[in-house]
C-alpha positions in Angstrom: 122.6 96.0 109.0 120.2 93.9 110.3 120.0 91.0 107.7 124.3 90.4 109.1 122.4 88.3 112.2 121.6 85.6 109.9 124.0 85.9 107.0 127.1 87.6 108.6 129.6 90.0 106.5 126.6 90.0 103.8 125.8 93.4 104.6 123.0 92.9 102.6 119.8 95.5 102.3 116.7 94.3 103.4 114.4 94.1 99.8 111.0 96.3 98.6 108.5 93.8 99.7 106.2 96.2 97.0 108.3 94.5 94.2 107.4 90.7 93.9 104.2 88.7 94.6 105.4 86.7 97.6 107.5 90.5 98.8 106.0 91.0 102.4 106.0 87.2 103.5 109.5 87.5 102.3 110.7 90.2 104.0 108.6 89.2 107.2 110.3 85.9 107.7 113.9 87.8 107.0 113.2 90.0 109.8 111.6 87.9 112.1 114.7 85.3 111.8 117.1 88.5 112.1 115.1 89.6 115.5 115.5 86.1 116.7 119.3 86.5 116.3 119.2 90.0 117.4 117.5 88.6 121.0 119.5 85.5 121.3 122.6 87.4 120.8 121.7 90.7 122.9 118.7 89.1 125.1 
């Protein structure tokens, strides 16, 4: 699970972004912070 980059052993989901008011600048910033770990652990 992605989201484990930046909180390891959450294995949390990543959220509906269609559910709140703030939803997709939510769920962009997790998975733009997530990527970064992704490349500075992998890249």
């Amino acid at each position: 699970m992605i989201l484990n980059y930046v909180d390891p052993g959450s294995n949390r989901n990543v959220p509906d972004p269609y559910w709140n008011d703030d939803g997709f600048d939510r769920v962009f910033h997790m998975l733009d912070e997530a990527c970064e770990r992704v490349i500075e652990r992998h890249g």
